[in-house]
C-alpha positions as CSV (number, residue, x, y, z in Angstrom):
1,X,-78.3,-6.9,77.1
2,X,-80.1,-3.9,76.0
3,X,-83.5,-4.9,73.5
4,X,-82.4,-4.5,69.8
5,X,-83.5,-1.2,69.4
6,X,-81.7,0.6,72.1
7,X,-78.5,-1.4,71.2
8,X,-79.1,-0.5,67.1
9,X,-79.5,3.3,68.8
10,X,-75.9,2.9,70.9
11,X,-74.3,1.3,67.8
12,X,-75.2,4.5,65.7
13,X,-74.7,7.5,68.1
14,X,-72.5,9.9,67.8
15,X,-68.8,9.7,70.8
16,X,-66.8,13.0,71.0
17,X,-64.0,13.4,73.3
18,X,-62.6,16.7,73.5
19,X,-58.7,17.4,74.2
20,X,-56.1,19.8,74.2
21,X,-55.7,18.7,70.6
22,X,-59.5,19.3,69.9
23,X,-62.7,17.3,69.2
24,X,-62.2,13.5,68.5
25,X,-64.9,11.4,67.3
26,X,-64.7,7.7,68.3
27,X,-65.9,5.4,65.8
28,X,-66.9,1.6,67.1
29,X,-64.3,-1.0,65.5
30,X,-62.4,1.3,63.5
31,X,-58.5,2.1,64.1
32,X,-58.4,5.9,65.6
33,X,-55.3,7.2,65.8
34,X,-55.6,10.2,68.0
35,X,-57.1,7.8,70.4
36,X,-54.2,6.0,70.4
37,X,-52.0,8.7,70.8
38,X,-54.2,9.6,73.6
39,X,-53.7,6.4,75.1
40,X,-50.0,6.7,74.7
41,X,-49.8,10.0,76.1
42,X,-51.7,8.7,79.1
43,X,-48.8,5.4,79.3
44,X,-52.0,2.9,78.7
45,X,-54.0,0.7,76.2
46,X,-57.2,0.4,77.6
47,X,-59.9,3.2,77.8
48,X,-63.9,3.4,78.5
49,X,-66.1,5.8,77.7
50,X,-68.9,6.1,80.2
51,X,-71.6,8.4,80.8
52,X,-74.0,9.1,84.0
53,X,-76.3,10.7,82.2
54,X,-80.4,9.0,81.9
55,X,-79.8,5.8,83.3
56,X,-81.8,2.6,81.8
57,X,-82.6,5.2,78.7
58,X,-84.9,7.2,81.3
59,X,-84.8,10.6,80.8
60,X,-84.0,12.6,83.4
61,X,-84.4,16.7,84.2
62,X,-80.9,18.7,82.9
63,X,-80.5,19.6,86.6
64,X,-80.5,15.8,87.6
65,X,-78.1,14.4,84.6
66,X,-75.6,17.2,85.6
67,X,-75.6,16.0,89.3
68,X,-74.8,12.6,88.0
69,X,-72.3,13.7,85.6
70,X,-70.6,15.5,88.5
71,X,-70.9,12.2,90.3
72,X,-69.1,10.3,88.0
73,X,-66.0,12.9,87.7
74,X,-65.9,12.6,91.2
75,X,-66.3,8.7,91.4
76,X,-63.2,8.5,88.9
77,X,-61.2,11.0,90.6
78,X,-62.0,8.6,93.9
79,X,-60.8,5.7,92.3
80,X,-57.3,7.7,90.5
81,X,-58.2,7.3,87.1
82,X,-57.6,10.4,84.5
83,X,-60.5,11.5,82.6
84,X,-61.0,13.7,79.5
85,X,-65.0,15.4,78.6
86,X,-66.9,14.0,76.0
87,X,-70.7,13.6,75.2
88,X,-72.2,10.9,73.3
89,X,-75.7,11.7,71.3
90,X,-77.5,10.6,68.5
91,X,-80.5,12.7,66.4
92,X,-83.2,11.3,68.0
93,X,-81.8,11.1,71.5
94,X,-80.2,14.5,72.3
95,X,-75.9,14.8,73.7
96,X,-75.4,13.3,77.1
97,X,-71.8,14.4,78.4
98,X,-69.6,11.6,78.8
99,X,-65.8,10.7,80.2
100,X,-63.3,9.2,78.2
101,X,-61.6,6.9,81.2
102,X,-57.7,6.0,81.0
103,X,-56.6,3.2,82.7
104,X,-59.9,1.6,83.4
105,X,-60.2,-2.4,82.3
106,X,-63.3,-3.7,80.9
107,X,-65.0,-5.3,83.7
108,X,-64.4,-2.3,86.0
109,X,-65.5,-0.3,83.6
110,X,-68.7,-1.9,83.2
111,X,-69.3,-1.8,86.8
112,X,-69.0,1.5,86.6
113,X,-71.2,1.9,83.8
114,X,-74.0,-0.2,86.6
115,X,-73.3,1.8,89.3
116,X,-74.7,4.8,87.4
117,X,-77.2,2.6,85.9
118,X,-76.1,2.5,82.4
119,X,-77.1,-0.4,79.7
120,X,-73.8,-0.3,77.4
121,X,-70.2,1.7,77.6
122,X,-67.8,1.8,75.5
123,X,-64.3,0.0,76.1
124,X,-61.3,-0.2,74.3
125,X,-59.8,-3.4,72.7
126,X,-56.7,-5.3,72.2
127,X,-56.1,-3.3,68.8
128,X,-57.0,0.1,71.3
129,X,-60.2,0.4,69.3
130,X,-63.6,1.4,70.6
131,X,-66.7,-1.4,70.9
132,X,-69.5,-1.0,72.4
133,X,-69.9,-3.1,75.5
134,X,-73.2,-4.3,77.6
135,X,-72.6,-3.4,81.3
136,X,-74.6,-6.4,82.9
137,X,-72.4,-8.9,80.3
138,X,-69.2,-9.7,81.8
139,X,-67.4,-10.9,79.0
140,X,-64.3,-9.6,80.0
141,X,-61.9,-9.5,83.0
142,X,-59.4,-6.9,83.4
């Protein structure tokens, strides 16, 4: 698990997606209901929201987080699971785009979130609700 102060950082940043419909903000443990009509609209229930960008909280040059960020689209579009933009950011800490996944369970998810060397996603729950997940835990099975 990330040390408490990078986990305190996750749990107050900032999740945009951006739709068709417009900007939506994803707030951990609360009830969003343009998520879930996202998730409708996309015949699922479960979601992550992943970024490639400075893995292991490591910043990295713009020109190398937008390599990764390409990597990742590419990575999902391998693997056949629609994506929507996002970014994720907090005041201290600077935007990093992001994907909002559809489709994806939590475990793959969080392998994902490894394979681009990320400490915590964020994954949808049984109540289609946003928490914030540490990639190296494997709580859950999809």
């Amino acid at each position: 698990m990330p040390d408490t102060n990078a986990w305190a950082g996750f749990q107050s940043a900032v999740y945009e997606v951006f739709s068709h419909e417009g900007t939506l903000r994803l707030h951990l443990g609360k009830p969003c209901p343009a998520l879930r009509a996202l998730l409708d609209w996309h015949e699922t229930n479960r979601a992550a929201f992943v970024t490639a960008f400075n893995p292991a909280a490591t910043r990295l040059s713009d020109a190398e987080n937008d390599r990764r960020a390409i990597q990742l689209r590419q990575r999902c579009a391998a693997l056949g699971y629609p994506v929507l933009p996002g970014r994720g950011g907090a005041p201290d800490w600077g935007w990093e785009d992001s994907l909002l996944i559809f489709d994806i369970g939590p475990s793959s998810a969080r392998r994902l979130g490894r394979e681009f060397g990320q400490d915590a996603i964020l994954v949808t729950d049984d109540q289609q609700r946003m928490q914030l997940q540490p990639c190296a835990d494997p709580i859950f099975s999809d």
